[in-house]
C-alpha positions in Angstrom: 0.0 0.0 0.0 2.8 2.0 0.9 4.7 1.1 -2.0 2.0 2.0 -4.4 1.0 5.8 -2.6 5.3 6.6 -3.0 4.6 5.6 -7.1 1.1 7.6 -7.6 3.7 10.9 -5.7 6.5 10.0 -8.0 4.1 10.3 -11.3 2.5 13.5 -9.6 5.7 15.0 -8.9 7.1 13.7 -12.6 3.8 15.8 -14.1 4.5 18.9 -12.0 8.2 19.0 -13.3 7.3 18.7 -16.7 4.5 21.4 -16.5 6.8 23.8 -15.1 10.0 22.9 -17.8 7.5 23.7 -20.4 6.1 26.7 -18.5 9.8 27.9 -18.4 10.7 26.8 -22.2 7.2 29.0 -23.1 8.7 32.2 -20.8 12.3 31.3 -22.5 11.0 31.2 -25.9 8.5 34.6 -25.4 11.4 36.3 -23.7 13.2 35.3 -27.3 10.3 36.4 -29.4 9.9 40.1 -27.6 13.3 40.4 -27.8 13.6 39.8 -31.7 10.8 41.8 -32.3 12.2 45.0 -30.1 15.7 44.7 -31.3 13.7 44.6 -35.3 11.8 47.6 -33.6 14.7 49.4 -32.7 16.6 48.7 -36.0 13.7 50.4 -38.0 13.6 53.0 -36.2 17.2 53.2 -36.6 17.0 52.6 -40.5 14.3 55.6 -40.8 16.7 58.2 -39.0 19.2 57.6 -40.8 16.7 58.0 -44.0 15.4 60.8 -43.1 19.1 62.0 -42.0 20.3 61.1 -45.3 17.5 63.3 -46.7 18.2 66.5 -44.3 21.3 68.9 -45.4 22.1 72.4 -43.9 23.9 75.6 -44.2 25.1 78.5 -42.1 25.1 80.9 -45.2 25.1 84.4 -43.0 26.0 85.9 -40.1 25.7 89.6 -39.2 27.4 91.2 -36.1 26.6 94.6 -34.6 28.9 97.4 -33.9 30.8 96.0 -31.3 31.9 93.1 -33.7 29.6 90.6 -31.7 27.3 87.6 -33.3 23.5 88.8 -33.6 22.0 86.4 -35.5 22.9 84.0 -38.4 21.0 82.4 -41.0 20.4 78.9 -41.6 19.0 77.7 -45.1 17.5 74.3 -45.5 18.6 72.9 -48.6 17.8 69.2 -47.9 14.2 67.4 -49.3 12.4 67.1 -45.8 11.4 69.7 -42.9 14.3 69.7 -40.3 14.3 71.5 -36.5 17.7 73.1 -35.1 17.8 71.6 -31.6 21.7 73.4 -31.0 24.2 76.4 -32.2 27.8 75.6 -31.6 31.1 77.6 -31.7 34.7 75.7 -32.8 37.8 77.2 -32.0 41.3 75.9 -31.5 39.7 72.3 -31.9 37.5 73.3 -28.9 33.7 73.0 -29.5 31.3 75.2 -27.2 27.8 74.4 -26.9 26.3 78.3 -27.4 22.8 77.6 -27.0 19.5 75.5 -28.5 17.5 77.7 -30.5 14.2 75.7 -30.1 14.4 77.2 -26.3 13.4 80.4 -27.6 11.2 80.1 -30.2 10.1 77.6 -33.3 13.3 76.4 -35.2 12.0 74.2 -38.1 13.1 75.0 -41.4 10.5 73.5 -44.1 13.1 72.6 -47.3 13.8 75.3 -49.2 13.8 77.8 -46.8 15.8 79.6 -44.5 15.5 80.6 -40.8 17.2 83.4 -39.1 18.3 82.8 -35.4 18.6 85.7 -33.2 21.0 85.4 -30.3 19.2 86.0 -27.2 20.0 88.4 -24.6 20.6 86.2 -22.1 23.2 84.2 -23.4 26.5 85.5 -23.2 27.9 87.7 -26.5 29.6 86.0 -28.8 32.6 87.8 -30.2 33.4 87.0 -34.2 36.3 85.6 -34.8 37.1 84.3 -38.4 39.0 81.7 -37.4 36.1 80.0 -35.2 33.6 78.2 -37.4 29.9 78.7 -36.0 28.1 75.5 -36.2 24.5 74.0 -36.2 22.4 71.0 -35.6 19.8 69.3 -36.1 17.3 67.1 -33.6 18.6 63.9 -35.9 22.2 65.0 -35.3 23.0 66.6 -38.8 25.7 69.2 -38.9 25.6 72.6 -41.1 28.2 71.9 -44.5 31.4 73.2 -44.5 30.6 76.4 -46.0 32.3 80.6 -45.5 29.5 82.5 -44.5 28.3 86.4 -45.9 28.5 88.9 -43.7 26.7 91.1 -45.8 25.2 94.4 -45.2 23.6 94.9 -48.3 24.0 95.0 -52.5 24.6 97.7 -54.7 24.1 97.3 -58.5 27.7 97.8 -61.3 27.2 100.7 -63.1 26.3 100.9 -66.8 30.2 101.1 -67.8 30.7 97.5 -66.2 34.6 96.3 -66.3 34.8 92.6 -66.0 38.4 93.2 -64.6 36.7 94.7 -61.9 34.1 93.0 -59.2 31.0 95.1 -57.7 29.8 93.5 -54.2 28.0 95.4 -52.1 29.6 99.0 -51.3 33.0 98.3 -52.4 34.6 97.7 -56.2 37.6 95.6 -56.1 40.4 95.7 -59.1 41.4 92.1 -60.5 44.7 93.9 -62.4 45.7 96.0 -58.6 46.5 92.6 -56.9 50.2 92.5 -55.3 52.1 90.8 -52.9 55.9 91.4 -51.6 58.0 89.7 -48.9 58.5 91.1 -45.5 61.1 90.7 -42.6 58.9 89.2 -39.2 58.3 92.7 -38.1 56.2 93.4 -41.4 58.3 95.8 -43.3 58.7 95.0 -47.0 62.4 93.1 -47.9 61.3 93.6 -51.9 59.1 95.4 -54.1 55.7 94.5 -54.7 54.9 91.6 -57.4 51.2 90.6 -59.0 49.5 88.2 -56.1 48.9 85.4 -57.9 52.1 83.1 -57.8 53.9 82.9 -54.6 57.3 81.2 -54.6 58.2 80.2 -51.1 56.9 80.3 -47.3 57.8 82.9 -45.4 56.3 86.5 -44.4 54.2 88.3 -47.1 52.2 91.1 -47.5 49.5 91.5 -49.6 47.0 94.8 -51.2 44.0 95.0 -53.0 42.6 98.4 -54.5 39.2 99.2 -54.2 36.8 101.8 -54.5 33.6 103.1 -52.1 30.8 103.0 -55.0 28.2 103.4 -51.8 26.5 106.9 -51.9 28.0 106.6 -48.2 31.2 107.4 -46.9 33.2 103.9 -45.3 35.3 103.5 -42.6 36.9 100.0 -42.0 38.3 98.6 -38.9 41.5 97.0 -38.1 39.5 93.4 -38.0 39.0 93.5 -42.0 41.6 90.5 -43.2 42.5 88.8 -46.4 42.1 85.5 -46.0 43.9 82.8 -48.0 42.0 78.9 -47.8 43.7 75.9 -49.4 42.1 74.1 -52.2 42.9 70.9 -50.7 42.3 71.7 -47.1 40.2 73.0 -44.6 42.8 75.4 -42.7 42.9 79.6 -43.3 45.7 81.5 -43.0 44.6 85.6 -42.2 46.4 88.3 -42.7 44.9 91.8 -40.9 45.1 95.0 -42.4 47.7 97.9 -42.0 45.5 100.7 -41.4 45.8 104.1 -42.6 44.8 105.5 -39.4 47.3 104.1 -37.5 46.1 105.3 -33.8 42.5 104.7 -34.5 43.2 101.5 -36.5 40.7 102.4 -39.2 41.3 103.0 -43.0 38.6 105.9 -44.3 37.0 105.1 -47.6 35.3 107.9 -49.3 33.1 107.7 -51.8 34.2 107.5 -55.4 37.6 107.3 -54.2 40.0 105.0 -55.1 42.3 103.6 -51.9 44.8 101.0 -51.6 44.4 98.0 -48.9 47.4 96.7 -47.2 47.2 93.5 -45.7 50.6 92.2 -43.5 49.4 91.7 -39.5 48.5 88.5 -37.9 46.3 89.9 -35.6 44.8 93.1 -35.8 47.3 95.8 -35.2 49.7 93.2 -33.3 53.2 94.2 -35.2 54.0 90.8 -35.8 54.1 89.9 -39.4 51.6 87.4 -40.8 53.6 84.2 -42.1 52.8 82.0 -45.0 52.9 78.4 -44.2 51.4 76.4 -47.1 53.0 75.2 -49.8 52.5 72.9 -53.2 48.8 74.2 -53.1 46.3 76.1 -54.9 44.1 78.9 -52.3 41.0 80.8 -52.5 41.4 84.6 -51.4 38.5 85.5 -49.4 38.3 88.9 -47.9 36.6 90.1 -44.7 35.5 93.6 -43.8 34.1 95.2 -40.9 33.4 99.0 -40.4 31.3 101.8 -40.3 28.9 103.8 -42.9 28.8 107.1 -42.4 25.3 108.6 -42.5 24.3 111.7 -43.9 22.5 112.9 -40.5 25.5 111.9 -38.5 25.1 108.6 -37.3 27.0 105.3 -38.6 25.4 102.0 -39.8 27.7 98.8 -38.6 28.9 97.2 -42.0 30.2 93.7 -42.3 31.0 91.7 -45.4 32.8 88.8 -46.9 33.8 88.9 -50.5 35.3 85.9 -52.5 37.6 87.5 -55.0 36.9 85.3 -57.3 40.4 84.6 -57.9 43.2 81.8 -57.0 46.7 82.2 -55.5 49.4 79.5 -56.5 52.0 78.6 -53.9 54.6 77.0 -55.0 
């Protein structure tokens, strides 16, 4: 009697152990299944980012600063196929990236395609001095980055006369001469070791100065700041080298462009008004010359209108 009860337990304890290995194969293989369907989930919805990431493409095409040479807004411009929101604004320099601030804190920051958004800088965040060797930087919620692109700074566009000179180039306020284009070696200390030669072929590394002639065809009178630089930007490369100008106004560090007159440009500093000459470094490379000016118009009632602009010259200099 015994002997059969200790069986019948055996059987009922065999049934229970077999119930709960399948209850625990089912939880194994459900686990499996939720798993695999999350992790297909999860790769979709990774696969349509980066779709729609692949679709999105920005640029920084302007930035204007006010009178005290700070950032006051810039300008982004859609040029991707689908609607895209800038979720941050950053600032590189010296390899260092700053987070400014994220524009959709302040107001709406989609961009449908096509179209551009200007971005204020709010009072509240802390100014933002330009500086042309920083690169200004922005992003989007899906992590897409602006194009490597040299932003206008431009204050506004004034048609070429009738008597148009292809030699010469008309943007905004300022006519610049292809034919006046010269460079010369200097000594560290910027002063000139041989005369000046056309700008287009340089020879050899080493401390240059360069000048450009232009002419005010503004109804305004111009006065540019000791910022202004000629910039020179490698084909093949993403580096600038800068060289500031040697003002006219030497105290003030301001050059004084009148209207209908024509001026010379000397370029030679590497930092605005620092007495170090700037040096040449590349070599075995074709550049773009891009030039940067900052300054003031001169009102007819008095007052002055800040004035900021950046002007490919639309010409190339070999270095050899």
């Amino acid at each position: 009697m015994y002997l059969s009860k200790l069986k019948q337990a055996r059987k009922g304890l065999s049934t229970i152990a077999s119930i709960f290995m399948l209850l625990l194969m089912f939880a194994a293989m459900t686990g499996l299944l939720v798993a695999f369907l999350n992790y297909n989930l999860s790769a979709k919805e990774q696969m349509d980012i980066e779709h729609k990431r692949a679709q999105e493409k920005i640029e920084l095409t302007k930035i204007e600063v006010n009178d005290q040479f700070e950032i006051s807004n810039v300008t982004i411009s859609n040029t991707g196929s689908i609607e895209v929101k800038i979720r941050a604004l950053y600032e590189i320099l010296n390899g260092e990236t700053r987070l400014l601030f994220d524009p959709s804190d302040y107001s709406d920051s989609t961009i449908p395609p096509s179209k551009s958004l200007s971005i204020e800088i709010p009072e509240d965040i802390p100014e933002i001095p330009f500086d042309e060797q920083a690169k200004i930087v922005a992003a989007t919620s899906r992590g897409t980055k602006t194009l490597d692109y040299i932003p206008d700074l431009v204050y506004g566009i004034v048609e070429p006369p009738t008597n148009y000179d292809p030699t010469k180039l008309y943007v905004g306020p300022l006519m610049l001469k292809f034919d006046d284009f010269f460079v010369c070696e200097t000594d560290a200390n910027g002063n000139p070791t041989e005369s000046w030669q056309p700008g287009w072929i340089v020879d050899e590394k080493g401390y240059y100065a360069w000048n450009i002639t232009v002419m005010n065809i503004d109804n305004r009178d111009l006065t540019i700041y000791r910022y202004s630089s000629f910039n020179l930007v490698p084909t093949n490369s993403p580096s600038v080298l800068s060289w500031y100008i040697d003002p006219t106004d030497q105290e003030a560090g301001e050059q004084f462009l009148r209207v209908n007159q024509t001026e010379i440009i000397t370029y030679k500093w590497d930092s605005p008004l620092s007495g170090d000459a700037a040096k040449l470094t590349f070599s075995d490379c074709t550049c773009m010359v891009f030039l940067t000016f900052f300054g003031v118009f001169h009102e007819a009632d008095g007052t002055e209108t800040p004035y900021a602009q950046t002007i490919p010259f639309e010409a190339s200099v070999t270095v050899r």
